[in-house]
N, C-alpha and C positions, 0 to 999 in steps of 0.2 A: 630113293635115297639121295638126300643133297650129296653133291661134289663138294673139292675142299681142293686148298693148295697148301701143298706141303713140302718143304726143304728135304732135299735128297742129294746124296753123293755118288756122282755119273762120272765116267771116262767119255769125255767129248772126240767121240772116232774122229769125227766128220773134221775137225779139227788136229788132231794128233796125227791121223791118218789120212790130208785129205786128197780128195779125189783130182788128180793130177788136170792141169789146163793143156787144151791139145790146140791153139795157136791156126794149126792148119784149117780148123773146121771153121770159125771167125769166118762169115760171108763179106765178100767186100759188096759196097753200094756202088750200081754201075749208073752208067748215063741213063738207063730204059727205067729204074729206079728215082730218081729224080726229072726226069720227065713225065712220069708218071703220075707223081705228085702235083708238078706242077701243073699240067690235064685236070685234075680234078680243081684245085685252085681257078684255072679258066673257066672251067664250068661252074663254079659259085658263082664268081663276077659276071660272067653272061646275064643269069638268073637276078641278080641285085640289080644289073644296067652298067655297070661299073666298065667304061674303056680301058683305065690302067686301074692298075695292085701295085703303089709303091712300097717295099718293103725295107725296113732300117733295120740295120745294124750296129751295134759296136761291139769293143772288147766284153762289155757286161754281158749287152741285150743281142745276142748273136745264132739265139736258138730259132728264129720263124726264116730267117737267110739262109742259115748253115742249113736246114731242113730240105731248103729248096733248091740249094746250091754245094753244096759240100765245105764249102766258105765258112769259118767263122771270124770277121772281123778282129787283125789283132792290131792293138795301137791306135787304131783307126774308126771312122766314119765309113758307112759306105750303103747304099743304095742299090736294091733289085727292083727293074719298072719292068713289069710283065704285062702282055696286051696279045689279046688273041690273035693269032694268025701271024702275029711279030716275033721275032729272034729276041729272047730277055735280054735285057741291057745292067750288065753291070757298073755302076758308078763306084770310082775306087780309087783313093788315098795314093802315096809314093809306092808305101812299102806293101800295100796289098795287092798292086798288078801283078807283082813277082808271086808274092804268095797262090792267088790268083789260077797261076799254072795247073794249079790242080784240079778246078774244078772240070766237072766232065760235060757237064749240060753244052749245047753250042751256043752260046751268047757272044753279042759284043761285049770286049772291058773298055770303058772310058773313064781316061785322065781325069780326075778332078782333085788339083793338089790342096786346095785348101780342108779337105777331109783328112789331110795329112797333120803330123805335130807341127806346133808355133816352130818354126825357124828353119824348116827343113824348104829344100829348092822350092819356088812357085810361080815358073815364068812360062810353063807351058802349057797352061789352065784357061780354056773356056770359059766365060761365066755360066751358073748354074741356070739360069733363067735358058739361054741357049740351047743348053744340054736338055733339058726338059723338052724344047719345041721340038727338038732333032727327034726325041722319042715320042713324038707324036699328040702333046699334049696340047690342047687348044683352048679359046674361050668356052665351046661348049662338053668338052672333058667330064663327066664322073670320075672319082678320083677313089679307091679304097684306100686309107692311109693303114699300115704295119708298125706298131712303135713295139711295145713290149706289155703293156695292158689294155682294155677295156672297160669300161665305164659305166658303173648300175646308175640309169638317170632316175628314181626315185634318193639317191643320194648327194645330187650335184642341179644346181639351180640352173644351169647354163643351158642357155636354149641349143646351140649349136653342140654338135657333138665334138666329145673333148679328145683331141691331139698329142699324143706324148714322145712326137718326135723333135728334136729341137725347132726352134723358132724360125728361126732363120729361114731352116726350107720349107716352113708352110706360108711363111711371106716372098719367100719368091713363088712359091704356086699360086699364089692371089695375086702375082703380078700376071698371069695369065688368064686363070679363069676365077670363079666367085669363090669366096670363102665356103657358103654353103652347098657347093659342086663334092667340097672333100668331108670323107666320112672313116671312121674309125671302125676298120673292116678287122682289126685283132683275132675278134673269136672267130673270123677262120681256122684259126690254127687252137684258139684258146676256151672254147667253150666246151664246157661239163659236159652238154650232150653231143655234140657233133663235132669239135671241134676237132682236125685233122692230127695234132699232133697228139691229141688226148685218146686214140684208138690207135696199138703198134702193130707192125707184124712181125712175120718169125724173126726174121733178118734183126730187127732191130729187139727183141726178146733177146737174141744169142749174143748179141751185144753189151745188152745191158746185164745180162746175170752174169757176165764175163768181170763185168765190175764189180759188181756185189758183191762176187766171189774174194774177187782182189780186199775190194773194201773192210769184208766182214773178218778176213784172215790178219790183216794188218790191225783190226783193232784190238781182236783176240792176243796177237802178238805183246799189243801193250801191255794188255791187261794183269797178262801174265809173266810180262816183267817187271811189273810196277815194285818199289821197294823203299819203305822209307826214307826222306834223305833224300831222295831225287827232288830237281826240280821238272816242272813242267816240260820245259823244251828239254832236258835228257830227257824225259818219258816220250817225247814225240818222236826219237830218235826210231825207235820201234813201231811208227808207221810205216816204216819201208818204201815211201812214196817213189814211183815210178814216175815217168813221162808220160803217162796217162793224162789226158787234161782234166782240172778239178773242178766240180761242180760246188764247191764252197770251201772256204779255207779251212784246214784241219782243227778241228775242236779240243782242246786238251787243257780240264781245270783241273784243280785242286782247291779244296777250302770253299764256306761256304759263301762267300763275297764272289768268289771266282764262276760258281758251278751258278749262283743267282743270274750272271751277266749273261748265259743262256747259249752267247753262239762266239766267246772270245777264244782270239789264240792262246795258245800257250805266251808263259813269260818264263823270262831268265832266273827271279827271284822269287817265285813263292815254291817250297819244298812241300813235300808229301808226310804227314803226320798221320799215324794211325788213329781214325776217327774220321778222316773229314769227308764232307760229300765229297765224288768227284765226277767227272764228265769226260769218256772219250769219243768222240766221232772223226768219219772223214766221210766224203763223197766223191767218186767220179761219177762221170756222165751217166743219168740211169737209175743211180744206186748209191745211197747215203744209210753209211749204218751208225747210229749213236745208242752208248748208254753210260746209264746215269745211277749213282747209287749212293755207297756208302763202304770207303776202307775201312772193314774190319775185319776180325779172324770168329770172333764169337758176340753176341750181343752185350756182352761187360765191358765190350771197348768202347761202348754208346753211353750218352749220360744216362739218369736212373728217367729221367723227362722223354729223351728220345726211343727206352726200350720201350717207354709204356705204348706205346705208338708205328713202333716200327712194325710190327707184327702184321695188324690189321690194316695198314697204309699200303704196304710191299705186295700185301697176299690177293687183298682186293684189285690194287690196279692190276697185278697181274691177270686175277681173273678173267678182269673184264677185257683185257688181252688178248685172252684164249678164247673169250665170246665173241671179240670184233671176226678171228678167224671163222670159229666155224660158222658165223652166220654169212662169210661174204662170198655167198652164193649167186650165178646168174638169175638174176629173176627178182630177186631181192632189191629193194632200195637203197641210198645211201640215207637217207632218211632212217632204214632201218636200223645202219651200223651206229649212226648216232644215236639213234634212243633205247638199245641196246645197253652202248659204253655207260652212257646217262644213266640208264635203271641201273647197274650193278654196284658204279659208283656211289650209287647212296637215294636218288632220282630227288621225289619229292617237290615241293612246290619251288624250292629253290635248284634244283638239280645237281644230279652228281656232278658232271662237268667241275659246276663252278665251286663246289664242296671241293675237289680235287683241287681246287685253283688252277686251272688248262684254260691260260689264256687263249688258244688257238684251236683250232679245229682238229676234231680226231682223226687225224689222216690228212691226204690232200694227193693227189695227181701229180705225176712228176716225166719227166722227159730229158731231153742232155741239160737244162737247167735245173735247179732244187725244186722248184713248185713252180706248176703252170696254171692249177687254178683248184679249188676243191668244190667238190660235191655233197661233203660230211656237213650238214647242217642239218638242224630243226626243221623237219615237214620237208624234209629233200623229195623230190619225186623223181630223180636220177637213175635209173636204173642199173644196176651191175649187169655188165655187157663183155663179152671177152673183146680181150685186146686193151683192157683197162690195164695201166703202169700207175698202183700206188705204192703209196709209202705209208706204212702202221706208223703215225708220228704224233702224239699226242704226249706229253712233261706232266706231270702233277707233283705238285710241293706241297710238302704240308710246312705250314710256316714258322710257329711256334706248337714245339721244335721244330728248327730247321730241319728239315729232309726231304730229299729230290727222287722221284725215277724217271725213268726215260727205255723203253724198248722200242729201238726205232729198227725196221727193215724195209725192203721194198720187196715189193713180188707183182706177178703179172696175173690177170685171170686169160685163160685159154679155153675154148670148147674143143672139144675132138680133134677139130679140121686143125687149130692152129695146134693144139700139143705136137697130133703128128707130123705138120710142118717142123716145127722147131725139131722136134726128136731127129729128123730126116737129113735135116742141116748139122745141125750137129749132137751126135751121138752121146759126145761127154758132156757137152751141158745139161744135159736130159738125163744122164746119170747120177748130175750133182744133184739137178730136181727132187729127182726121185729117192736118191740119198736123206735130201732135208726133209722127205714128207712122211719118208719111214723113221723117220726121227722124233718129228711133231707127233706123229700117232704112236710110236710104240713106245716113247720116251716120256716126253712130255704130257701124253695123256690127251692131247687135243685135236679132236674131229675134224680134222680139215678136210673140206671140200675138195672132189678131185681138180676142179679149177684150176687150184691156185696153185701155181706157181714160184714157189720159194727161192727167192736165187740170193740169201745170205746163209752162210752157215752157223750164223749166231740168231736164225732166224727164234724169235719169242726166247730167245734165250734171255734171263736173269740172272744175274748172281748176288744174291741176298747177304752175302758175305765175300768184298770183294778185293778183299788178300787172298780168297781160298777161291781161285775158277773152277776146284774141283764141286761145288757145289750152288745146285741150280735148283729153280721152285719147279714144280708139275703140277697138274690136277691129280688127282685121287676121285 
């Protein structure tokens, strides 16, 4: 007998009731932790030929430094030169020596003030070229360059591989060695299959459902304040944002101009009208929860164009929601989750996808920045591997009528060794787990793989009517 999805009226425990944060279980990352990583880093570059790994930073692009450093560049520019058998040398702005204090690794910090802002002190700077010989770089150097992406060369004509760290310091490393010495060594940290940052462990699991949790409870918060007559930013009031650092800036539309613009702040002047799309999300590090819908109390608050529609638009993406879950099993492809989502959504020669209008890929990979790089493609041969950190993130519009969803969560995959790692470390995170996943199956209706990892509590959560949170889609 086919499945179906059907609007039900649920008391969201997990939410009303939730499962307290215990602060103390939070592992910290120590020096043996970050040298650790950076050990395996030296061991790629051995194997490539590579003498140094220079790694950038700034306030954006801070996730492949902070990873290997504790550091994430604020304000500032700043450089990590790693070289086997050498003490890491940090290269660092005014204000980030101070900050600096914390990292734990034993490296040199040197002064470099022009990484600093225009106008602040700069009389006690080195030139860069210098700084470079001092860490040992010479005319015959291999060079791994670290920006913040990677490069498909079937997409880009340029014979040399392509550099996305500013200009400036890849022409002063050609005043040392050759242009083609330096190579864009990213997917260290950035690739689908091996890419180091793209595989977590317990420590950094307990961290990021730590957010999730935070993330999925503040948006919930909104949802269920939300009240005609607000504007946007009073609705944002209700994200409760903490001194967490933000993995993208808090999401909050209203209207269908607003909810089209995909990832804008809230504004001061557009108010809340019963009927209009809307959009809440936030992200910290880890864990971004967004959804997307439609204020109303019952389908007569839709025009007579958007009921005929709403029905089969809302019930199907969801489905195919509940099927990205239960197929995303170890062993399984990401190839597979995509042509899954595709067949439910409609497939066919033009495919559901783009029937959906889902500009973006179903899902994607994620780390202390929003996206590190995705595997959800056509003919993926990717395999689902524990220690994978995604995010269920894929929008569908249907256009005329306008109307949006969006069920966005992140969760981890784990095998045995790491669940009971994580459980071990900390107890309460493993209870919210396990919370959400007796939620997904006895509530929701939806087979989740012991895998997975849930760490929102709005995890696949819907609300098909979103004046009323007390009512959510499941499979049947």
């Amino acid at each position: 007998m086919a499945r179906r999805v059907v609007e039900e009226k649920v008391v969201l425990d997990l939410l009303e009731n939730p499962i307290p944060i215990n602060y103390e279980e939070v592992p910290e990352f120590t020096k043996e932790d970050y040298e650790e990583r950076i050990g395996k880093v030296n061991r790629i570059c051995e194997e490539r030929g590579y003498t140094h790994l220079i790694v950038y930073g700034d306030r954006e692009h801070f996730s492949n430094i902070h990873y290997l450093s504790g550091m994430d560049p604020r304000f500032e520019e700043a450089l990590l030169v790693l070289a086997k058998g050498e003490r890491p040398k940090l290269i660092l702005g005014n204000e980030c020596m101070d900050y600096a204090k914390k990292v734990k690794i034993d490296a040199d910090k040197i002064l470099y003030q022009p990484f600093s802002l225009i106008g602040q002190p700069s009389d006690d700077s080195r030139y860069l070229e210098d700084i470079f010989r001092d860490c040992g770089i010479t005319a015959s150097s291999k060079l791994g360059i670290v920006g913040w992406k990677y490069y498909d060369p079937s997409k880009h004509t340029l014979q040399a591989s392509i550099l996305d760290i500013p200009n400036y310091i890849v022409e002063t490393l050609c005043r040392i060695t050759k242009r083609e010495n330096l190579e864009n060594a990213a997917d260290i940290f950035l690739s689908n299959e091996y890419g180091l940052r793209n595989t977590v462990s317990a420590k950094e699991i307990v961290h990021f459902e730590l957010n999730g949790t935070k993330v999925s409870r503040n948006v919930y918060n909104v949802l269920k304040n939300l009240r005609e007559g607000m504007t946007e930013m009073e609705a944002s009031h209700f994200l409760n944002i903490d001194g967490e650092p933000a993995s993208i800036h808090p999401i909050l539309n209203f209207g269908d101009f607003n909810t089209s613009c995909g990832i804008a702040s809230p504004s001061y002047y557009k108010k809340l009208n019963l009927g209009d799309t809307i959009g809440v999300g936030m992200g910290y590090r880890g864990n971004l929860v967004h959804k997307a819908g439609v204020y109303i109390r019952t389908p007569d608050d839709l025009t007579e164009e958007q009921r005929a529609v709403r029905e089969y638009f809302y019930h199907t993406y969801f489905e195919s929601v509940a099927a990205y879950y239960e197929n995303f099993k170890i062993g399984n492809t990401c190839g597979d989750i995509y042509d899954i989502v595709d067949r439910i959504l409609g497939g066919g020669k033009e495919g559901g996808i783009k029937k959906f209008n889902i500009g973006l890929n179903p899902g994607h990979l994620i780390h202390t920045e929003e996206w590190t790089n995705s595997p959800f493609v056509k003919n993926s041969a990717t395999p689902i591997r524990s220690g994978m950190l995604v995010q269920c993130d894929y929008t569908a519009m249907h256009r005329d009528p306008y109307l949006v969803v969006h069920i966005e969560d992140g969760f981890a995959v784990a095998d045995d060794k790491l669940r009971d790692e994580v459980k071990a470390l900390s107890p309460s995170c493993f209870k919210r787990i396990e919370a959400r996943r007796d939620f997904i199956r006895n509530v929701l209706n939806v087979n989740l793989p012991e895998e997975i990892l849930p760490f929102s509590d709005l995890q696949l959560v819907f609300f098909p009517y979103m004046a009323d949170t007390g009512i959510i889609l499941r499979m049947e």
